[in-house]
FISE-172773 format. One record per residue (C-alpha): residue in three letters; z, y, x. Coordinates in steps of 0.05 Angstrom, whole numbers, plus 32768, in hexadecimal, padded with zeros to 4 digits. Example, Ala and Ser with C-alpha at 12.3 -4.5 7.8 and 13.67 -1.06 7.14 Angstrom:
2
ala809C7FA680F6;ser808F7FEB8111;
This chain:
623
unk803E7E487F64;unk7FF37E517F79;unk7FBE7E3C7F3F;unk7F787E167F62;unk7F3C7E4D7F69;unk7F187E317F28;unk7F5A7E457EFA;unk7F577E837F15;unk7F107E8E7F0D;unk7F147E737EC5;unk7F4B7EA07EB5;unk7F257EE47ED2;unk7EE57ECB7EA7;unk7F0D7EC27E6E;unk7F2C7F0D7E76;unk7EF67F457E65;unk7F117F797E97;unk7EF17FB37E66;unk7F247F907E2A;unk7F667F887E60;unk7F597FD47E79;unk7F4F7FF07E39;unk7F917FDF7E21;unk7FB1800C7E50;unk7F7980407E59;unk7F5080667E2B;unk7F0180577E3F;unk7EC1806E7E2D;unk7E7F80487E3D;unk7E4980707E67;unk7E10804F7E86;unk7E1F80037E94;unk7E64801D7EA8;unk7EA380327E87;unk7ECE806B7E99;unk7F1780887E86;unk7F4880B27EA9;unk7F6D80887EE6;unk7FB0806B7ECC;unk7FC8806C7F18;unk7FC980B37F21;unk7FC080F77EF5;unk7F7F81147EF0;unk7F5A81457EC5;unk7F1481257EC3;unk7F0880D87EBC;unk7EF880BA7F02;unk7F0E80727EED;unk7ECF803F7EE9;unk7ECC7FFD7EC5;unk7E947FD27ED1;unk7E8C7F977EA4;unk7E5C7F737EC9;unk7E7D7F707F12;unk7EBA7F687EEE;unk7EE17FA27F1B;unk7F007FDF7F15;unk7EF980237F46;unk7F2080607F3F;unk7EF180967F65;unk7F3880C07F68;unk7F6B80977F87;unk7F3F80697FAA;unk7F5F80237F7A;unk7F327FEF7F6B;unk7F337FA87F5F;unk7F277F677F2E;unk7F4D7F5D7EEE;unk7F7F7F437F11;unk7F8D7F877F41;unk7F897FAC7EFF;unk7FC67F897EE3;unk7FEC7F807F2E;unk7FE97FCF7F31;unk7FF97FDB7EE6;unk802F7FB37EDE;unk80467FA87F2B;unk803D7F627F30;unk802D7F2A7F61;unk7FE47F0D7F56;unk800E7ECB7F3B;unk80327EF27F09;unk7FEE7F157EF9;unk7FC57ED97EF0;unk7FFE7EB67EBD;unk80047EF87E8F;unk7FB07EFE7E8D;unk7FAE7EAC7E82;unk7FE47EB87E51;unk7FB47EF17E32;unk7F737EC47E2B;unk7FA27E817E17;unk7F947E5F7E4D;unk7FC77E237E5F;unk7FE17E2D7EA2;unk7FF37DED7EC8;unk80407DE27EC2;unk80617DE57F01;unk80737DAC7F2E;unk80C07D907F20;unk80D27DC37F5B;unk80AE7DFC7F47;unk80C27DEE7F08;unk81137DE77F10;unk81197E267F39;unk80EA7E487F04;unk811E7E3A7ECC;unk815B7E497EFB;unk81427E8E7F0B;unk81337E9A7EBE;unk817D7E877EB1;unk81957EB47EEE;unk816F7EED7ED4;unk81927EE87E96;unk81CD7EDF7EA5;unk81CB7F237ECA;unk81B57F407E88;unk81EF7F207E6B;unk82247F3D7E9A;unk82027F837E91;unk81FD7F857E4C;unk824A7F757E40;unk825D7FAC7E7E;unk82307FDA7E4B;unk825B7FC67E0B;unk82A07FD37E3C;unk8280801B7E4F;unk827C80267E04;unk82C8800E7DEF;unk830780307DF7;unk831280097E36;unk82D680337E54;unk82EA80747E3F;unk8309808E7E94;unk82B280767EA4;unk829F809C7E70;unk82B980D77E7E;unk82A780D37EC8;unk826280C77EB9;unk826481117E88;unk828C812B7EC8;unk8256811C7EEB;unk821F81347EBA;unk820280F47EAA;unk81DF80F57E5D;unk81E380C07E34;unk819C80B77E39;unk819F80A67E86;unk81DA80747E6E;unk81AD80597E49;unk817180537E73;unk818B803A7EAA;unk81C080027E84;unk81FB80297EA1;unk823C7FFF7E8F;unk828C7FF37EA8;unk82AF7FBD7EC3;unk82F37FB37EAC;unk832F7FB97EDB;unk83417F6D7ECB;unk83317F2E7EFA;unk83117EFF7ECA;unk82FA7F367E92;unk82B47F1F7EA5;unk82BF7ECE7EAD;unk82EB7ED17E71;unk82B27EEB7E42;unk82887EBC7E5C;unk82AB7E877E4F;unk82A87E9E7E07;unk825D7EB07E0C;unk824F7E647E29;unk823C7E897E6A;unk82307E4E7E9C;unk82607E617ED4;unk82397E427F0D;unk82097E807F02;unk82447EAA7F05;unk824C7E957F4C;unk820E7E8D7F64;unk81FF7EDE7F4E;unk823C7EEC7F6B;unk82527F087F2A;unk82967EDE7F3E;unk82BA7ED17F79;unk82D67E867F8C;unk83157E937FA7;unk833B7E717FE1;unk835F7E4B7FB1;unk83247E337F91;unk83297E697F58;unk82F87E957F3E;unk83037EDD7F2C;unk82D87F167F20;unk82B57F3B7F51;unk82AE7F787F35;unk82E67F967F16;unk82FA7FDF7F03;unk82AF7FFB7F18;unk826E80207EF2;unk82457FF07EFB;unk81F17FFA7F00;unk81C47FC77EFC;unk818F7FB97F1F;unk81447FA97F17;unk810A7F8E7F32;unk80C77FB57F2A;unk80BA7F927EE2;unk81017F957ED0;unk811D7F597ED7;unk81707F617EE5;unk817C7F3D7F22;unk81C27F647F42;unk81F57F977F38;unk82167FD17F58;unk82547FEC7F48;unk827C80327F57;unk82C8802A7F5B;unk82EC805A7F2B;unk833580537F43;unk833B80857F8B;unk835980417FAB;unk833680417FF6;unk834C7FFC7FFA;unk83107FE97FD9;unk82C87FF97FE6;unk82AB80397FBF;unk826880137FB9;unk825F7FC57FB0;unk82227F9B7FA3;unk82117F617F85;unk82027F297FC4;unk81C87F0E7FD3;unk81A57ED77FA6;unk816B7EB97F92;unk81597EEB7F68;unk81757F247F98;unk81667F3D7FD4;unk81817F817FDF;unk81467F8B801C;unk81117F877FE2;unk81257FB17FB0;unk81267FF67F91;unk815A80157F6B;unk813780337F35;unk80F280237F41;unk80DC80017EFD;unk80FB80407EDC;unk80D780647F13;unk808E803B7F1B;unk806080657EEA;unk807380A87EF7;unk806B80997F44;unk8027807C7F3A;unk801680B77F0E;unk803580E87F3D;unk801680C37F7F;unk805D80D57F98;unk80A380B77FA4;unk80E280D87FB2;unk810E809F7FDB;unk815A80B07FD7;unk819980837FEA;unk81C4807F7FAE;unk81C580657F69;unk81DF80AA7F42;unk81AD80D57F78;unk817180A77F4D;unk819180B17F05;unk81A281017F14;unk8155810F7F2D;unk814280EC7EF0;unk816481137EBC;unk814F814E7EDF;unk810281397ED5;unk80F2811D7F22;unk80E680DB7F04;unk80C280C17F42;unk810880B47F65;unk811F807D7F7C;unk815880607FAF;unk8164802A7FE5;unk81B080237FD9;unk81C180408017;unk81A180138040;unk816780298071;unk8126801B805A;unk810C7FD4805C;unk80BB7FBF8067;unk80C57F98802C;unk80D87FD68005;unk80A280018022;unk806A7FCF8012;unk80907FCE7FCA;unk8083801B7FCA;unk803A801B7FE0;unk802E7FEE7F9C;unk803480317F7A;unk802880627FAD;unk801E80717FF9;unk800380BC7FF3;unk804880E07FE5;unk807D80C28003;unk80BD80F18002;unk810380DC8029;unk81428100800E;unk818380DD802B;unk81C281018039;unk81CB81368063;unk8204811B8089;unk820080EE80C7;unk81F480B680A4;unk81BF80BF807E;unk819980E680B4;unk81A380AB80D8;unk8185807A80A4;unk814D80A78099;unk813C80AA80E3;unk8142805580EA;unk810E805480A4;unk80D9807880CF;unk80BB803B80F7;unk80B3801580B0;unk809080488093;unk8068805C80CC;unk8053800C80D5;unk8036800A8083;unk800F803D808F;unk803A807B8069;unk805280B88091;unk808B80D78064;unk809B81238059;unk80F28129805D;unk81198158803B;unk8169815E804B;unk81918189801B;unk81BC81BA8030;unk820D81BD8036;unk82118170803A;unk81EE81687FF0;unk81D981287FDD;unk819A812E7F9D;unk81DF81247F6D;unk8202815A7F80;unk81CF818E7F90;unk81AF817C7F47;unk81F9818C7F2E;unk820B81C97F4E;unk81CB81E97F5C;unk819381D27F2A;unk815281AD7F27;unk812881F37F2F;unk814B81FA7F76;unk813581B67F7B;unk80FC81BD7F77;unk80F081F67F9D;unk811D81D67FDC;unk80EA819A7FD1;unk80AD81BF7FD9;unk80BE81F58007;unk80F281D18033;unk80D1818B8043;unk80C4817A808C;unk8097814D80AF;unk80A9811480C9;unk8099812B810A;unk80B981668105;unk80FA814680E6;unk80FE8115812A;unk80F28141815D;unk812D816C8136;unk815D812F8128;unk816381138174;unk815F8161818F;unk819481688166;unk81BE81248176;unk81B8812D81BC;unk81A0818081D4;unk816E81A181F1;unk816B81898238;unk812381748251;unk81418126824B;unk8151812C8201;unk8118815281F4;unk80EA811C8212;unk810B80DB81EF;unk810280F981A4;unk80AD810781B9;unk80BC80BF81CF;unk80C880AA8188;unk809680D2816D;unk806680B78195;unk8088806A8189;unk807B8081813D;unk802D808E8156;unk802B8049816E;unk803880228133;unk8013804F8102;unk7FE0801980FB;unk7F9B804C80ED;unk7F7E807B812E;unk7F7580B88102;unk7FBA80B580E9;unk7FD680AC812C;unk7FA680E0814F;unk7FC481108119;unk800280F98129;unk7FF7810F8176;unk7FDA814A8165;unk8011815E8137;unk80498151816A;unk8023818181A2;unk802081B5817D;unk806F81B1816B;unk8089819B81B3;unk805081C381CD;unk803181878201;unk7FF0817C8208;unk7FCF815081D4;unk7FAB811D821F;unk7FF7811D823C;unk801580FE81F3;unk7FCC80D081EF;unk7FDC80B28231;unk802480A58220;unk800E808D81D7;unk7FDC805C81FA;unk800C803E8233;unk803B802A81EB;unk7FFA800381C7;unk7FDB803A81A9;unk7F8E805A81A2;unk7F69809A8198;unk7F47808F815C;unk7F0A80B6817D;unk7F0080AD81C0;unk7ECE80CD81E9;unk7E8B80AE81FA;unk7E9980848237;unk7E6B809A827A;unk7E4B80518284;unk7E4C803C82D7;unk7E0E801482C4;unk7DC8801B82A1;unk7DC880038262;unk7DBA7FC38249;unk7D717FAA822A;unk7D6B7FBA81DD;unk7D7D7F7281CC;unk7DB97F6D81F5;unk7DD27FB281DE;unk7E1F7FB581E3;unk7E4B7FC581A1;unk7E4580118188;unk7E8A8029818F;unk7E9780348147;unk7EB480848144;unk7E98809D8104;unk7EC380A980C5;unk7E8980B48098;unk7E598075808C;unk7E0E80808093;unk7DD7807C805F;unk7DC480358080;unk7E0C80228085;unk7E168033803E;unk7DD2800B8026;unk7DDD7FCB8049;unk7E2A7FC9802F;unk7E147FD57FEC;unk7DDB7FA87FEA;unk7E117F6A800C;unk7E457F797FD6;unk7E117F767FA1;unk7DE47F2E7FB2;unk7E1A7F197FDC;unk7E117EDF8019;unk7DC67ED9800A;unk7DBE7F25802F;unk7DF67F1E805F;unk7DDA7EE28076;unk7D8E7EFF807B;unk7DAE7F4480A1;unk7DD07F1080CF;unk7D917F1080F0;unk7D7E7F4D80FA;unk7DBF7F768100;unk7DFE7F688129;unk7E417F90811C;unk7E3F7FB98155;unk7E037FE28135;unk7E287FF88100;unk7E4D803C811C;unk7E87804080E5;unk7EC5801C80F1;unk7ED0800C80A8;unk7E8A7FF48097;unk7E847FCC80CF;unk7EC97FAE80C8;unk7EB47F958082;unk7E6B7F828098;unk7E8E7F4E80C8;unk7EB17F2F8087;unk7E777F29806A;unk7E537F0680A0;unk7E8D7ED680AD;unk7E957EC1805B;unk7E537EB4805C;unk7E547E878096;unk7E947E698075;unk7E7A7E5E802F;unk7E3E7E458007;unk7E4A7E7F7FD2;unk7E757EBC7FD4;unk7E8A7EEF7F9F;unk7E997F3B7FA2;unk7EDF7F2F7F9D;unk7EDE7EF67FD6;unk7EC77F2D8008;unk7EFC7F5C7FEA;unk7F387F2B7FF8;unk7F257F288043;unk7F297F7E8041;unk7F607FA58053;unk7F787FD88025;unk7F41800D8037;unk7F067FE18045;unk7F237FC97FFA;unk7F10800C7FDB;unk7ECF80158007;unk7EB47FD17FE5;unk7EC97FE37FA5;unk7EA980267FA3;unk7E66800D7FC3;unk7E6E7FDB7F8B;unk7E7980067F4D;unk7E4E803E7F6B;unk7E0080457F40;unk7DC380407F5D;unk7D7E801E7F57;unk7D747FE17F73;unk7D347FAF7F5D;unk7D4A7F707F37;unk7D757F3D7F50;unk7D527F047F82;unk7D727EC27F86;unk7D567EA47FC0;unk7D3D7EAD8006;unk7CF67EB37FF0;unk7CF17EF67FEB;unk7CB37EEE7FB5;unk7C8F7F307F96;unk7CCA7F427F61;unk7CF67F427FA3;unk7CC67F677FC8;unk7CEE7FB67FC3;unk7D347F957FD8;unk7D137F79800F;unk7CEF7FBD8027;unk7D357FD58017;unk7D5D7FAA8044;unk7D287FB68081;unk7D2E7FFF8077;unk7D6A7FFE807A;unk7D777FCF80B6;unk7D457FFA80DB;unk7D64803480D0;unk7DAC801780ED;unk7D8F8002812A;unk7D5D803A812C;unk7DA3806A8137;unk7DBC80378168;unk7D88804A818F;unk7D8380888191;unk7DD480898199;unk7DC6806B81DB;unk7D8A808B81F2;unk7DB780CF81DF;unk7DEE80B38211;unk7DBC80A2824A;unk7D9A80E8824C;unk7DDE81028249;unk7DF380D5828D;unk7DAC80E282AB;unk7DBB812B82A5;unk7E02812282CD;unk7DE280F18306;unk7DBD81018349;unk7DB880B48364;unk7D6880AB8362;unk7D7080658357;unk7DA3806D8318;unk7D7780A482FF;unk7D3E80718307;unk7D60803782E7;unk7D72805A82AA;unk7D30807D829C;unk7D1C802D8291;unk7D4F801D8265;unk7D4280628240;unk7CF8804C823E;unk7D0C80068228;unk7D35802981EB;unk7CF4805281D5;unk7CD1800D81D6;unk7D027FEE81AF;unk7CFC80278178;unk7CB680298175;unk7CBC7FDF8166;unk7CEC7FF88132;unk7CC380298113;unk7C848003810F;unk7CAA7FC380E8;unk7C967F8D8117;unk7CDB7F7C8119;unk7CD77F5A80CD;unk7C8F7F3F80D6;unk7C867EF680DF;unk7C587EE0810F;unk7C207EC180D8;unk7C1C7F0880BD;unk7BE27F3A80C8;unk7BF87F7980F4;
């Protein structure tokens, strides 16, 4: 359910983010800040900042940042509802109860989950009888440790059709939650049996470890039945959003900033044991955006795909590229040899020839695609042109320009094309260079005031860029709305800054009063951890102003601002004074050449103008 703005607010007030963060990291107070090492990724030296009174955190490693309530979505991997009812819980502050709806499918999902952590626990007590003894010894047969058992809830099935219904029967089990998890079967005759039967079963988890399905291994050789069987979908499972083994998985891939995605349940407990804790699987399915977007919660740096090496998985791996590539995330792939699947090749071969197959035989993704339909189809100039076709399809949907220009560049060098042949292609399928030339402009250009947009190419902000950001994020709509007048988006140069500059400008048209953390939930992920380091980030600034006045204790932000604003437009100009020499030099039309020694003169008006602060002076005040 949402909570109204002023609960929420009332809650983050109520939760000292220096108290919630130091329960899970150890910090140490320098300055007005506080500072530990990053509990989302290892590190030697403490980059992670706490500052008490913007109420945010900033790791200066790994780029996180956020309220209290990021803290506690990245900690603990949950939803900003979930986060905001275990910090209300924290300060004691009485939620609203849910509305009868909200509230009746609250309680029915309670009672679902536990019913699945019913069935598992009695499959775990028939893994440990007599009955259990054939999965025992498979499991040992298979090298499985009692503490894996253990960790992941391994358990059996008996061979029986209403083992399962019968005990809960006796255990007061309400049977219409049998059916509904599809932990029995209504039969044509309007009989209910079990559904599994005769199988190791593993449960499965959400990312906080709630039990919300099953999957189960047959252990009879009988091929009239499926090897593999899952529970169905329900409310509380979808198979599309979920990771085998990720809340076993979750901290060491956050402290890794790595993932190893394989297909199969015994592939994620074998890894595991062997120390590659970061593992986990998609059930043999390919992979789903909702399970990628599940994955970037704890990482997107790393991303590792190990499926089979037969066919099939080749195949799945190749059909999980587009998701990836559309998050954001371009995976490394590593197939075993000799058909091995992670399980076997642990078995037979070891996790130190693991690990040296996983850092010496990864591919790129690139690499892996141009080799995978080469290999599906030959080496005539046809199949060689449709798998650079899905490279450059993979191009299209990456959704940053450097990536994809990397991307391009990458995919030359290996089908050896030239990087403008694969640019044009890329661009006829949606795609951009990230860093286009400068354009050769038919026309002079414009007056100062009627300057068109600077194409925004840089990567790194400027010193101006930097100083007006900072100086937004820290007094908020009363400076965006004064460098509304001054200062239009186009003369910021950096794609990200100027991206985030427009937010600001359209909040404050929007609102009365606007926070930090307003202007952050308009951001994408990177303009996220831009605002949040410009945020946490020290420097000297004069006290606080609270109106428009601009009196004398206001008088050095001012003087900052206008500095800064003049020195933004100050390299606008010159930007395009640089691009009209440039076309004056290629041009032998008189009357072109003549035409654009105005404008160029016009420019040099416009920054003497600049330069001498007229620009800022009100018309009552002395020259």
């Amino acid at each position: 359910m949402k909570y109204p703005p002023q609960l929420i607010a009332a809650v983050q007030a109520a939760s000292d983010i220096v108290e919630v963060v130091r329960e899970r990291v150890d910090l140490k107070k320098k300055g007005t800040n506080y500072w530990g090492r990053c509990p989302f990724h290892s590190e030697k030296t403490a980059s992670f900042s706490v500052s008490p009174s913007k109420g945010i955190f900033k790791c200066f490693g790994c780029g996180k940042g956020g309220s209290v309530f990021q803290f506690i979505m990245e900690t603990d991997g949950l939803s900003f509802g979930e986060a905001v009812r275990v910090l209300a819980e924290r300060a004691r502050i009485e939620l609203p109860k849910p509305g009868r709806e909200d509230e009746e499918r609250f309680n029915r999902e309670d009672s679902l989950f536990e019913t699945n952590r019913w069935a598992m626990s009695a499959w775990i007590a028939n893994l440990q009888s007599p009955a259990g003894k054939a999965a025992r010894e498979y499991l040992e047969n298979r090298g499985i440790t009692a503490e894996s058992i253990s960790k992941f809830n391994l358990g059996y099935a008996l061979p029986g059709w209403e083992d399962l219904k019968s005990t809960a029967y006796r255990d007061q089990i309400r049977s219409e939650f049998l059916e509904e998890l599809g932990l029995v079967i209504r039969g044509d005759q309007g009989k209910t049996y079990d559904r599994f039967r005769d199988r190791l079963m593993f449960p499965i988890q959400d990312h906080i470890g709630r039990y919300i399905g099953f999957g189960g291994r047959i252990m009879t050789s009988d091929t009239d039945f499926a090897k593999y069987m899952n529970s169905p979908e329900s409310a509380v499972y979808h198979k599309s959003r979920v990771l085998y083994g990720l809340f076993q998985a979750r901290e060491s891939i956050r402290k890794k900033e790595s993932v190893l995605i394989v297909e199969g349940y015994l592939d994620v407990i074998s890894l595991h044991q062997a120390g590659f804790t970061h593992a986990v699987a998609t059930s043999g399915t390919a992979l789903t955006p909702d399970q990628v977007r599940l994955i970037k919660r704890y990482t997107d740096k790393n991303v590792v795909f190990l499926y089979d090496g037969d066919s099939a998985g080749l195949s799945a791996m190749e059909r999980s590229l587009p998701v990836l590539f559309t998050e954001g995330i371009i995976p490394t792939i590593l197939t075993l040899p000799d058909n091995h699947d992670p399980d076997s090749f642990i078995r037979q071969k070891g996790a130190d020839q693991f690990t040296w197959f996983l850092n010496e035989k990864r591919r790129s993704a690139i690499d892996f695609v141009l080799g995978y339909y080469q290999s599906q189809a030959g080496d005539a100039i046809n199949d060689r042109e449709e798998a650079i076709r899905r490279v450059i399809d993979l191009a299209a949907v990456y959704p940053d320009g450097v990536g994809r220009d990397l991307i391009i560049q990458e995919l030359a060098s290996l089908a050896r094309i030239p990087e403008s042949t694969l640019f044009a292609s890329l661009k006829k399928r949606g795609g951009q260079q990230s860093l286009p030339t400068r354009p050769v402009r038919e026309k002079p250009m414009a007056p100062p005031d009627t300057l068109p947009a600077v194409k925004p190419v840089r990567t790194t902000l400027l010193a101006p860029e930097r100083d007006l950001l900072k100086l937004i994020i820290e007094y908020g709509k009363v400076v965006a709305a004064y460098l509304g007048y001054f200062v239009a988006p186009g003369y910021f140069p950096t794609e990200l800054a100027r991206s985030v500059y427009e937010k600001a400008l359209a909040l404050s048209e929007e609102r009365e009063y606007w926070e930090l953390q307003d202007l952050a939930d308009r951001c994408t992920e990177h303009e996220q951890e831009l605002v949040y380091r410009l945020a946490i980030e020290k420097y000297s600034i004069s006290p606080r102003w609270k109106s428009m006045g601009f009196d004398k204790e206001s008088l050095d932000v001012r003087r900052w601002i206008e500095d800064a604003i003049t020195r933004l437009r100050i390299q606008s100009v010159e930007s395009h004074i640089h691009d009209l020499k440039n076309q004056l030099a290629s041009t032998d039309d008189p009357e072109v050449q003549q035409s654009m020694m105005r404008s160029v003169q016009e420019l040099l008006a416009e920054k003497k103008k600049l330069l001498s602060g007229d620009l800022f002076r009100q018309e009552d005040e002395p020259a």
